[in-house]
N, C-alpha and C positions, 0 to 999 in steps of 0.2 A: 233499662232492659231487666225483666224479671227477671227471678230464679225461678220461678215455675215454668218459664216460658223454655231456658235454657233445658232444665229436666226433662222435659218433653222431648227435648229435640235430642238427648242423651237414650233418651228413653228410645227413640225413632229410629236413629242410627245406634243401635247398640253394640252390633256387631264389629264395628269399626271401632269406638272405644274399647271393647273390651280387649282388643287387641293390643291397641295401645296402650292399656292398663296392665295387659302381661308383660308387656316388653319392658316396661318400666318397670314393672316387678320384679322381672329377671335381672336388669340394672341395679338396681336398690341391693337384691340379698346378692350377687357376686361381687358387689364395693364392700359392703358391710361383714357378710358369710367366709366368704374365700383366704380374707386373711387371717381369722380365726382359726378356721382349717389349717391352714400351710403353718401358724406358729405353735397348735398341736402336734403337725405333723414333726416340727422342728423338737418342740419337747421331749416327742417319743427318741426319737435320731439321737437327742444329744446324750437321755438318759441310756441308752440304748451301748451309747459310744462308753461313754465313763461305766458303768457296771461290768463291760469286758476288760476294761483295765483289774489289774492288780489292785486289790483297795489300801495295800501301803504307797501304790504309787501318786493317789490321790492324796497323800497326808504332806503338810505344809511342816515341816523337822528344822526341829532349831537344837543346835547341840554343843555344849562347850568340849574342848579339848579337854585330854586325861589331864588334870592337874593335884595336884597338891594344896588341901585346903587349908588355911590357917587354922591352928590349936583352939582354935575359940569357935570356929563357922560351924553354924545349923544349917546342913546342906538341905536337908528339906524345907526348913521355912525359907531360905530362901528360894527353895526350887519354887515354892505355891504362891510368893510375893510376885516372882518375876513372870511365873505361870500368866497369873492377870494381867500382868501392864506388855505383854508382849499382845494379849491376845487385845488389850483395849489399844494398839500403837498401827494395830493391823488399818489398810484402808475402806472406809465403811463399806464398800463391795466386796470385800473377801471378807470383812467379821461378818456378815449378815447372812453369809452361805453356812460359816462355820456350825456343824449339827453331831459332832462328836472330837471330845478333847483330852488327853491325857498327859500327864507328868509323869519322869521318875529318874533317879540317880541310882550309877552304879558303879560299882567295882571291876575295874579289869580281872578277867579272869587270872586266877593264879592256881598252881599243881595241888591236887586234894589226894591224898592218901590214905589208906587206913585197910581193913583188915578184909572189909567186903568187896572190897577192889583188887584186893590182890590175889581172891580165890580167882577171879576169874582173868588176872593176867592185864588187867584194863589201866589203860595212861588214859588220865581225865585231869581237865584243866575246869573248874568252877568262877563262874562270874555270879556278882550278888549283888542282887537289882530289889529297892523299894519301890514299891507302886503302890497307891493308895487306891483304894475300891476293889482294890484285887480279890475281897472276901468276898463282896456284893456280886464279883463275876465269875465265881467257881465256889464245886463243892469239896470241904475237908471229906476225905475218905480216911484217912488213919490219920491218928497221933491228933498235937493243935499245932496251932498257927505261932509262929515265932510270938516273943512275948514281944509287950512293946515296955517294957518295965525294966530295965539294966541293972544288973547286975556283978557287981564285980568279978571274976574269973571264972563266970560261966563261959561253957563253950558257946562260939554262934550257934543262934537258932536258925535254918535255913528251911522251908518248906520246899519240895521238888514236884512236878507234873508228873503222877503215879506212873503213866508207861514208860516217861525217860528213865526213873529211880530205877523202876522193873529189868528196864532194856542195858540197866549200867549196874545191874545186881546189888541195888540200895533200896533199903525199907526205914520206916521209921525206927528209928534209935539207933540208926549206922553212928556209928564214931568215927570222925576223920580228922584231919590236921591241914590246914592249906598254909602254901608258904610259899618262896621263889623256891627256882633252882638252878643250878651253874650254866654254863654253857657247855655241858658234853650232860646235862638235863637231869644232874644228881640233884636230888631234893635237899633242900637246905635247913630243913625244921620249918616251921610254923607256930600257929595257934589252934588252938582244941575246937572241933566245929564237930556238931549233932544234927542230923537229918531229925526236926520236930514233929514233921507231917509230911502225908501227900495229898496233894487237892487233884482235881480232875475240873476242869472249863466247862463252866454250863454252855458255853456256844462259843467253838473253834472260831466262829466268824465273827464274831466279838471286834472289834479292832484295837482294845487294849492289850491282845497278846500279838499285836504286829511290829511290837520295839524291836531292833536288832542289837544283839544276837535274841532268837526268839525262845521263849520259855517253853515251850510244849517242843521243842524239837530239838535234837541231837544232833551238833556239827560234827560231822565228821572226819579225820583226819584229812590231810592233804597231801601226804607222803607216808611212805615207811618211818613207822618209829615216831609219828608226830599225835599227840593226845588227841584224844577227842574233848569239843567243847559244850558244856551245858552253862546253864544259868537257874539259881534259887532266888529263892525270894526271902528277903533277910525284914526285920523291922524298922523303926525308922530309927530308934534311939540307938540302934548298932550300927547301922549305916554311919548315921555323924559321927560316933564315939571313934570309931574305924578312918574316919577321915580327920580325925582331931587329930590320931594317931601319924597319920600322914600316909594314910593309903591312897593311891591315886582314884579319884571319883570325876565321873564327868556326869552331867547331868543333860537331860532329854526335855524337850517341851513338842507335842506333835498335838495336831488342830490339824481335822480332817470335814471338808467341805463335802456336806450332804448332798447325794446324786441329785433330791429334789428340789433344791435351796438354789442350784445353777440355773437362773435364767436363760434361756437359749436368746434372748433379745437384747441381752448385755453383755453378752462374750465379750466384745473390744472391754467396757470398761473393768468388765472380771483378768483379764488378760492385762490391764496397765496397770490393776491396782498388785497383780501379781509382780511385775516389772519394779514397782514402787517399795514394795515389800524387798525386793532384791539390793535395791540403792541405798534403803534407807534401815540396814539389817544393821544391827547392833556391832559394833567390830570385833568384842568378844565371841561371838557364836558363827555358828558358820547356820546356814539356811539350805533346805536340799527340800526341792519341791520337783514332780513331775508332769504335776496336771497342765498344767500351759501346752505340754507338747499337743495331746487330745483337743484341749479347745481351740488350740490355734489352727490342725487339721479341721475342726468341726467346721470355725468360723470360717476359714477358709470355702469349703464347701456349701456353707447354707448364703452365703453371700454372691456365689458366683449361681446358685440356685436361686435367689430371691431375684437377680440382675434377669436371669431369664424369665421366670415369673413375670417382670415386669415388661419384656419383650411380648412375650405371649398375651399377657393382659390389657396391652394395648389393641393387639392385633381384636381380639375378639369384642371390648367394648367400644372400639372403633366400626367394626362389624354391626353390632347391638347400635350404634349409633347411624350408623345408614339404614336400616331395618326400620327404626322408626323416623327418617327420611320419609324413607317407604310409602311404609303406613301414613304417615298423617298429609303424603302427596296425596296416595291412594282415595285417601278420606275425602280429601277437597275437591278430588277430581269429579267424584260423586255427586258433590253437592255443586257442581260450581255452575251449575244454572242457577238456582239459589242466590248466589251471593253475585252473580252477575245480574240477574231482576233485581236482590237490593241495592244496588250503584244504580240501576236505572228509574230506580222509583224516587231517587233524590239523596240515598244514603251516603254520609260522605265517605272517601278512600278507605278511611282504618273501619267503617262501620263492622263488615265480616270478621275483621279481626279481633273487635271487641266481641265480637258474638262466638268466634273459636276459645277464647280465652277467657270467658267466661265457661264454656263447656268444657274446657279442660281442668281447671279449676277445681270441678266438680269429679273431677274425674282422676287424672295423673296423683296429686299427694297421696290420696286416700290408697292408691296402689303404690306408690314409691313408703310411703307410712309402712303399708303392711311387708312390702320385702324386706326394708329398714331391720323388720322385727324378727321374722322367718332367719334373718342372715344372725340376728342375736340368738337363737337356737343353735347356732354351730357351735362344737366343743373347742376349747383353746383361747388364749386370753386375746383381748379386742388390740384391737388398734383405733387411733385417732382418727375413723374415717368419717365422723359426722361432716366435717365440712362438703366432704366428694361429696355423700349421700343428700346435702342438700344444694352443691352445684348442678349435679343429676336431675334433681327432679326439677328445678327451675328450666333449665335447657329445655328437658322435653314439655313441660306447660307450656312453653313457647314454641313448640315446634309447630303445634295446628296453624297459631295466629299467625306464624311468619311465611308457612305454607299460603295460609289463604289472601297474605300480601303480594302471596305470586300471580293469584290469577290475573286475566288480562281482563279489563275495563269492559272490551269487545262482546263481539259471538264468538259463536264457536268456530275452530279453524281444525285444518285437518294435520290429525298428528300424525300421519303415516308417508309422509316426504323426508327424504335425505336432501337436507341444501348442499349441494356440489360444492357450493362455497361459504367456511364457517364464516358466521358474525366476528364483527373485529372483536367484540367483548368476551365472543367464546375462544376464538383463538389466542387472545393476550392472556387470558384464566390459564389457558391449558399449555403453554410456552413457559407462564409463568410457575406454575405447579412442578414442572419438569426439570426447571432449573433451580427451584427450594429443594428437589430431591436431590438431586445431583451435588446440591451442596452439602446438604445434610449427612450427605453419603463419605462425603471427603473429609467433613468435619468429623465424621464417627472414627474414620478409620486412624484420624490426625488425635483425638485428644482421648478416643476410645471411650469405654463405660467404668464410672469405678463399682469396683466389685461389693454389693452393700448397698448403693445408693441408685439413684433414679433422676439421671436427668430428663426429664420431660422432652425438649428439643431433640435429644437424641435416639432417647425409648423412641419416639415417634417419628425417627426416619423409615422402621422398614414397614409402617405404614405409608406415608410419602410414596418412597419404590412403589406398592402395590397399587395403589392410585396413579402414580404413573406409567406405571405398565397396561394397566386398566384404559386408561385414553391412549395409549400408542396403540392398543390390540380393537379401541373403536374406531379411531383413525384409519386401520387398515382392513377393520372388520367386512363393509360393503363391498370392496372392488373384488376380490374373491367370487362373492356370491353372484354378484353380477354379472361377471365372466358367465359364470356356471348358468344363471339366468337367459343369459342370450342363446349358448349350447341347448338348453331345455327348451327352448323357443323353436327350435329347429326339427325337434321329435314329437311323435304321434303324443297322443294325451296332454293335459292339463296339469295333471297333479304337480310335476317336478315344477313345469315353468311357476304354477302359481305361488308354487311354496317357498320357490328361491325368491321369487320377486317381493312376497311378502318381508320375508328373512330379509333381506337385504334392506327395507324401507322398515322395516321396527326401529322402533324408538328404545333404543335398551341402555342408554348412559349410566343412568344412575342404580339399575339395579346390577349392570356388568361389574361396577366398581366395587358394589356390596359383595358380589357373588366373588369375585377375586379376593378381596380382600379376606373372606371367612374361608375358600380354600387354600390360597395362600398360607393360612395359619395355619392350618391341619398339616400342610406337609411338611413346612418349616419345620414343625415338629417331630413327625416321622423324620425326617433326613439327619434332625441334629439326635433324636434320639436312634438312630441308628449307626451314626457317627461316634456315639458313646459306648455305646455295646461293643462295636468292632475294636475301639481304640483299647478298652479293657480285656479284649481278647487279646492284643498286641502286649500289653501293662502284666497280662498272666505269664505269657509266651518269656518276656524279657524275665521274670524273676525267678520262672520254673522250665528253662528250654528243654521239656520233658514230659512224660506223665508227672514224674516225681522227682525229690531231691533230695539228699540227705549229706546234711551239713553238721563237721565237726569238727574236729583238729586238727586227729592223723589216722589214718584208717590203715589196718594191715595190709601187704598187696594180695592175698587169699580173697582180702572181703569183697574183692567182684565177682570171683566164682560162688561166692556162700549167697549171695547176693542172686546169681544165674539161676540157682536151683532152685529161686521160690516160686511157690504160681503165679502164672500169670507175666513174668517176668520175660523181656524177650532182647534186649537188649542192656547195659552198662557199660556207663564210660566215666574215667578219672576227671578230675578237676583238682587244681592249686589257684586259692586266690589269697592274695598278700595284699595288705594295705600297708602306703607308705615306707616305699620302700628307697633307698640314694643310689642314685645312676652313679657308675664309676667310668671312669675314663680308660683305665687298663686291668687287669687282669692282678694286679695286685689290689684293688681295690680302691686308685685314688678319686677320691669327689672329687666327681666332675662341674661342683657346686651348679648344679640344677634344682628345681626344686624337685620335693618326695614325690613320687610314682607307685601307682596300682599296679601292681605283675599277675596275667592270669595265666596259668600252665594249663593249656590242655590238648586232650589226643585229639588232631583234627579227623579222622577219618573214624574214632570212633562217635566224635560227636557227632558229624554228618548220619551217620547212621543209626545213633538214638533219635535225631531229628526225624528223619524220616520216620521212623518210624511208629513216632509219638505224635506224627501230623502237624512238626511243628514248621512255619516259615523261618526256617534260619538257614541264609546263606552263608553259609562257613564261605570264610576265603580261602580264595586257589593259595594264597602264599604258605597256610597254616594245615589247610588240607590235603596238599599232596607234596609237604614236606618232609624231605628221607635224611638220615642220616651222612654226613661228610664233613669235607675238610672247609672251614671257614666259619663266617658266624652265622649264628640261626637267623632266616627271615623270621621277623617281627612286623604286626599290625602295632600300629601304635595311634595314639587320639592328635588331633591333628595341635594339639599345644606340645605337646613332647616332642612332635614332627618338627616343629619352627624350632623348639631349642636345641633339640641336635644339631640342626642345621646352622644353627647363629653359633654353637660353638666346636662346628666343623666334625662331629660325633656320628653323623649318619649312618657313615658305613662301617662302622665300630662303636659299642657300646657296651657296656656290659651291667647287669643286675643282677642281684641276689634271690635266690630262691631258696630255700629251708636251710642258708650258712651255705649254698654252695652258689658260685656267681657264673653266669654263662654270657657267653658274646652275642649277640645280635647283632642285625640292622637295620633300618627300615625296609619293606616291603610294601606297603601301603599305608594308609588311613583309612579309620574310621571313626564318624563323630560319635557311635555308642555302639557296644557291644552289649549280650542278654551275662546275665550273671556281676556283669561290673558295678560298684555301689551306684545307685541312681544320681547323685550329685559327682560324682567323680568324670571330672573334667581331663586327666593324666591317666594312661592306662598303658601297659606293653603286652601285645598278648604273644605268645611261644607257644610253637608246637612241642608238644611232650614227646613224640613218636620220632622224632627228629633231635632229640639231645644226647649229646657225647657220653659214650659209657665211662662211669667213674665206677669208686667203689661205694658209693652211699649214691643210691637214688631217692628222689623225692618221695614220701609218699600223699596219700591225697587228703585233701580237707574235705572237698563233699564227690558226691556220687549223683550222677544223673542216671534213670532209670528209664527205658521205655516199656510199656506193659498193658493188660487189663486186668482190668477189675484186684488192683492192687491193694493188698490188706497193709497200711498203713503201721499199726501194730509189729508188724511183721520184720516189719524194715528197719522198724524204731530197734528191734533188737538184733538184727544183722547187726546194721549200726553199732551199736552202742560192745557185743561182742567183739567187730572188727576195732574198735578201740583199746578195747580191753587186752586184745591178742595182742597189738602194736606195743602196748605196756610192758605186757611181760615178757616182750620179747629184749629189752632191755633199748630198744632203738630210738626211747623218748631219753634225753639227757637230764630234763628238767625233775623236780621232787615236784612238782603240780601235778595232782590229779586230774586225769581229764576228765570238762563236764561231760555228760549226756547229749546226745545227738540231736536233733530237729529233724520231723520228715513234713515237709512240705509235698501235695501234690497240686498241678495244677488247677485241677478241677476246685481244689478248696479255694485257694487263691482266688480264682475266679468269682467264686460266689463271693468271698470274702469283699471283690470290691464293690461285689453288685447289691451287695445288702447293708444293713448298720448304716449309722452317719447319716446324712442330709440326703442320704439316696430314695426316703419316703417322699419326701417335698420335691425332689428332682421328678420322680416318676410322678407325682401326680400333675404335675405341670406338664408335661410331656403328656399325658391322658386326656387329661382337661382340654388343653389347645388342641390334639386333635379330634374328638369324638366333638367336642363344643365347636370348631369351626367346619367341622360335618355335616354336625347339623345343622348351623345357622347358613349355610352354602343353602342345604338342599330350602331352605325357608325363603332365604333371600330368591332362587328360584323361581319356586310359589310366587311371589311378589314378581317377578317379570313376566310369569303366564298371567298373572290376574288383573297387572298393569295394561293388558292387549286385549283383555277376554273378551270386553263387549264390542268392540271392532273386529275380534276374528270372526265371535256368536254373527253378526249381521252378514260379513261374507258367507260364511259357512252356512247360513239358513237360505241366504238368496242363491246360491249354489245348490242345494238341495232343493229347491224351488225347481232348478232348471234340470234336477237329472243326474246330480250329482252322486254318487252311491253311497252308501254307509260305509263301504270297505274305503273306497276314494276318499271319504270324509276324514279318514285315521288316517290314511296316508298323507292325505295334501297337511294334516295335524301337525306328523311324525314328519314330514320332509322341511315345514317351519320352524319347528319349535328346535328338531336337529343342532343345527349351526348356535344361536344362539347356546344350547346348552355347551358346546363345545370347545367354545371359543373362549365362554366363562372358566371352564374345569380347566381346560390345558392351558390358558394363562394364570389361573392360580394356583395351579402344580407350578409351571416354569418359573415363578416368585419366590414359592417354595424351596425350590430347590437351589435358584442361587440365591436368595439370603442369608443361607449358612455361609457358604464362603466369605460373604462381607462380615456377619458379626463372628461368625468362631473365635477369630484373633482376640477378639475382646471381650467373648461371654467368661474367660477362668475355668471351663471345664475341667481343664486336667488335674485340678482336684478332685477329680472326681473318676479319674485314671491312674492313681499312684503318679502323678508327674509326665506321664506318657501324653504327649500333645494331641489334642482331639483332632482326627484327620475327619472331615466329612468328602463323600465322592459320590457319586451316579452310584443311584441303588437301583437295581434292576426291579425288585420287587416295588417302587413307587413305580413304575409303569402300569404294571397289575394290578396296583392300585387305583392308581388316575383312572384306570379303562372299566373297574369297576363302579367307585364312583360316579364316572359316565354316564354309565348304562342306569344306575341307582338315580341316577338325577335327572335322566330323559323317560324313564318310567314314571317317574314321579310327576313330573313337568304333563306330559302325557293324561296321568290321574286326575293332578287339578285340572287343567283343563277341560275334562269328560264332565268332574262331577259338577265343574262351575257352570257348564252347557246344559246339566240335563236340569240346572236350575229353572230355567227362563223355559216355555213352549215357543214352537216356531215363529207363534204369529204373535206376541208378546216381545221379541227380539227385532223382528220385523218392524212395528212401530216404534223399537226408540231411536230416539234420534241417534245423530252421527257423533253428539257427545260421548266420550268413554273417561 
């Protein structure tokens, strides 16, 4: 068999090849292109995730306790020996990220006095810290740099950051003395110390000034009467001399892993080597790292995203794999008087087949090559996909040949009969396909998906399902139309009976299964991506049951009216939430030896009514909401483990717990397995109505504030907040000498965005995009491919028909009353797949990673209706299209002589 003779015949049927040469193309760069993509996308997510972190939370701290160094230790050389062998002890995954590192040893702050301090009245406690490169990262603005050169009863050289020195009324050449002092905080003497210089940071964001306590910024007391704290910067030869002497020094090692240097495809082993790092930390230092929480969120999330990925990626090259079914039926269908004259000229069985595979040959690589290459143009680093890329293309170079091992030996026979009764071959295929889903279906839900990984057999059940569904909706496709056949038989005109009868006697197996299986995917996706969206509405609702929230300590009881008066503000109500708190048995206080308890205080009839008003679903309970004041103990909602233990230890209808040192009685009322406001892992909770507790002479006041409102200036609130604190202070009703921090104002609407953005949510969303625009469009294609599988059998009725009188308007209709049912049957069985597939894998896709923990609920989305119906119409317009333009290919009397082959 030449190769000229094959080219020709490539060359002859071009049309057909070049089809299959895209399809294969489209295979080749989605194996090779898409995962490039999604670990781009993962890259952006994950740098995306760490750059909103804290960048000291990113740093890997190693730190000795305050000690006392021996009269002879060079605390700096040892700091920069043990520098290196810490950072070479690291596991080759986390030294290979590491891209910025620092040392330094200090001195616990101790009381600095002197002449410029006392004009202005200021308690300042001084800590003195070496750090080497500290010249290279800031500029001297006055005076120099401590010497590094000792001298005997010189006073310390300390350089300060010019606006703390400014902000604590010190310039170069302050004279001070630092030294202990008693315990009612008399100074006790010291040693002679000199402000040398002030430098100023060439770049705040530097991450050498991220040591604590930090050099560029002023700690401020904590109470009345208690110093403020800074830190200088001393040399090194005063530093050791200073610990020879026996001043307490502890020394710092911090190694901070570069946002670029984290692979997002090695999170687990960045993640063990961190774990490793923890076991095997030297037992002099302690280790204080944060980054694990961020990556293990991340990992979390791009795992249970890459597991759908691989749901979806099935569905649609499973699709792209019936498509060129299709096609390369399509192809042989064409030719298959051809390779039935070569069997009858003497050629043996496989002759057509060498002769299809020799033309594919010529054809498939050179298009699986070139997608190959298209898919290496995506940005993001590769993945090992050469072997798929060349499973792919061998598959389809076989598809022609094993197509054309299908044709029958024979003539031609007519494809337009329904056998009433299947072949035993077809029915034992299709009994057995039903019961590989079915199993597939039990095994998925029995051993699940692991999150990260791809098992094959199980990715490839809720392909199975849609093939499934696909022959039960052929199985019951004709009797319907038949019905409806006989009825049309009975009324004036043609068009209806001919068109049912047609419908009904199509041959449409293989492309109904394609056409399900690609809108199947599409909604699959709509449904679970709609499923996520809602459950993050739910995940907002639960942390902010508000517009807003402002969380802090103790808030004045004023700060809800100062609060009322702002714009936009239309509702406030109180909250009290307590972690871990001991249930008592009596009213003196005896544990009731249960384990700690959550306690939330709040007004139930004002929360109801921030709810409402803030549009949130929270159903306050009747026990908490229309609880009044009387004799006995307060109903309490409680979680249903604290419910079993009062129970087991006879406590139900009496219990009592502590709320801000005052303890009140409860009892159970009901259960509930989670409340909005309660920490998200908290399994123990008591909730009290506030509006219902006994007047004493100290009432609670509140920790945060929910708000309902518009267009709330966040800003705004932050300083309500942080005044209604400040009032609580001075009002003398905090017992404690702590300062309180600064408020938080969450509103919902950030929250929401918050979950909907950052993190692996670029890769989630393009997956969700992907699978449905991609199984859209390979629906309405596969489509195509069942009008064009029928065209030259419809072309020859439809021209003998217009032969006899038939009209051009009758002509579209009898089109539109055929083509109908078929598209119908295809859409709304691969909606119906669509939609229950979620139910079967949600349990095991890990979404709620992707929810702050809120379990992904999927339900009937009303708008997939509106969709399916669009679709529809989108896909019977189109069906309609091809058909016209394939028609007006052929003249009447051209259609007319071909034969009954299609």
């Amino acid at each position: 068999m030449s190769v000229g003779a094959a080219v020709r015949r490539v060359r002859t049927y071009g049309g057909q090849f070049l089809l299959l040469a895209v399809l294969t193309l489209v295979v080749t760069l989605l194996i090779s292109g898409v995962p490039r993509l999604v670990n781009r996308l993962a890259e952006h997510g994950l740098r995306a995730q760490l750059v909103s972190e804290p960048a000291a939370r990113r740093d890997l701290s190693y730190s000795t306790g305050v000690v006392d160094a021996p009269p002879t230790a060079t605390v700096m050389g040892k700091a920069r020996e043990r520098f290196d062998a810490l950072a070479a002890a690291m596991p080759p995954q986390v030294r290979s990220t590491v891209s910025e590192q620092w040392y330094s040893a200090d001195i616990a702050p101790a009381r600095v006095v002197g002449p410029d301090l006392t004009a202005r009245n200021l308690l300042v406690d001084l800590g003195l810290r070496t750090l080497p490169d500290i010249q290279n990262a800031s500029t001297l603005v006055d005076g120099a740099w401590p010497s590094e050169t000792y001298v005997p009863d010189r006073p310390i050289e300390v350089a300060l950051d010019v606006d703390v020195a400014r902000k604590l009324n010190l310039r170069s050449g302050s004279q001070l003395r630092i030294g202990n002092t008693d315990d009612k905080g008399r100074f006790l003497g010291g040693v002679p110390l000199v402000v040398s210089g002030l430098f100023r940071p060439v770049d705040r964001a530097n991450g050498i000034w991220d040591g604590l306590p930090q050099l560029l910024q002023i700690i401020e007391p904590v109470g009345d009467g208690q110093p403020f704290t800074i830190v200088g910067v001393v040399a090194q030869s005063t530093l050791n001399k200073r610990a020879a002497e026996g001043w307490p020094v502890q020394s710092n090692w911090r190694y901070r892993p570069g946002v670029d240097e984290i692979d997002a495809q090695n999170l687990d082993q960045m993640i063990d080597g961190l774990q490793q790092m923890q076991r095997e930390k030297p037992a002099d230092l302690t280790l204080t790292q944060g980054i694990d929480v961020p990556l293990r969120s991340f990992a979390a999330q791009i795992n249970a995203a890459r597991t759908l990925l691989a749901v979806i990626a099935a569905g649609v090259l499973a699709t792209l794999a019936g498509l060129i079914v299709l096609a390369a039926s399509l192809a042989i269908r064409r030719r298959r008087a051809e390779f039935v004259l070569l069997r009858a000229r003497g050629g043996a069985a496989t002759a057509g087949a060498r002769r299809s595979l020799a033309e594919s040959v010529l054809v498939v690589p050179i298009a699986a090559a070139l997608g190959w290459w298209l898919g290496t143009l995506f940005p993001g680093a590769p993945d090992p996909t050469a072997p798929y890329v060349i499973g792919a293309t061998v598959l389809v170079t076989l598809a022609l040949p094993l197509a054309t091992l299908a044709v029958p030996a024979g003539g031609a026979s007519r494809r337009d009969l329904i056998r009433v009764r299947p072949s035993a071959r077809r029915l034992t295929v299709e009994v057995s396909l039903l019961l590989l889903a079915g199993l597939g279906a039990v095994l998925l839900r029995r051993r699940g998906l692991t999150p990260g990984e791809v098992d094959p057999l199980l990715v490839s059940v809720p392909v199975l399902l849609a093939i499934a569904a696909a022959v039960l909706a052929l199985r019951a496709y004709p009797w319907p139309l038949l019905l409806v056949s006989r009825l049309a038989a009975r009324t004036r005109g043609s068009v209806a009976f001919l068109g049912t009868a047609r419908a009904g006697r199509a041959a449409v197996a293989a492309p109904l299964v394609v056409v399900v299986l690609a809108i199947g995917t599409a909604a699959f996706c709509g449904v679970v991506a709609a499923g996520v969206d809602a459950s993050r509405d739910r995940a907002a609702e639960r942390i902010v049951p508000a517009d807003a929230v402002i969380r802090g300590e103790r808030f004045a009881p004023d700060t809800i009216d100062e609060l009322g008066r702002l714009p936009g503000v239309r509702a406030v109500t109180r909250v009290v939430y307590q972690e871990d708190e001991r249930l008592a048995s009596d009213e003196v206080g005896t544990d009731a030896r249960l384990a700690q308890t959550d306690v939330l205080l709040v007004d139930g009839s004002g929360l109801d009514t921030v709810a409402r008003e803030s549009q949130v679903d929270l159903p306050v309970p009747d026990a908490v909401r229309t609880a009044r004041p009387g004799p006995g103990p307060l109903p309490a909602i409680v979680s249903p483990a604290v419910a079993a233990d009062l129970a087991k230890a006879g406590l139900r209808d009496s219990a009592f717990i502590s709320v801000q040192g005052q303890r009140y009685e409860f009892r159970v009322a009901d259960t509930e397995d989670d409340f909005p406001l309660v920490s998200e892992n908290a399994d123990r909770f008591v909730i009290l109505p506030w509006q219902a507790l006994p007047e004493r002479i100290t009432t609670p006041a509140p920790s945060s504030l929910l708000i309902a409102g518009d267009s709330l200036d966040a800003e705004a609130l932050r300083r309500a907040g942080d005044q209604g604190q400040e009032r609580y202070q001075r009002n003398g009703a905090f017992s404690g000498r702590e300062r309180l921090i600064g408020v938080t104002v969450d509103t919902r609407e950030d929250v929401r965005r918050d979950l909907g953005d950052g993190g692996a949510n670029g890769v989630l969303a393009f997956g969700f995009l992907a699978g449905a625009v991609g199984g859209s469009v390979l629906g309405l294609l596969a489509i195509a491919f069942t009008v064009l599988a029928g065209a030259r059998a419809r072309g020859q009725v439809l021209s003998r028909l217009r032969t006899l009188g038939l009209s051009r308007r009758q002509w579209r209709g009898l089109l539109l009353v055929e083509l109908t049912p078929l598209v119908a049957v295809s859409v709304l069985t691969g909606a119906l797949v669509g939609a229950v597939l979620p139910l079967l894998l949600n349990p095991v896709l890990g979404l709620s990673a992707f929810t702050s923990g809120v379990p992904v609920q999927v339900a009937f989305e009303p708008s997939l209706v509106a969709a399916v119906l669009a679709l529809g119409a989108v896909a019977l317009g189109f069906a309609v299209a091809v058909e016209a333009l394939n028609n007006r290919r052929l003249r009447l009397g051209e259609v007319l002589r071909l034969g009954e082959e299609s």
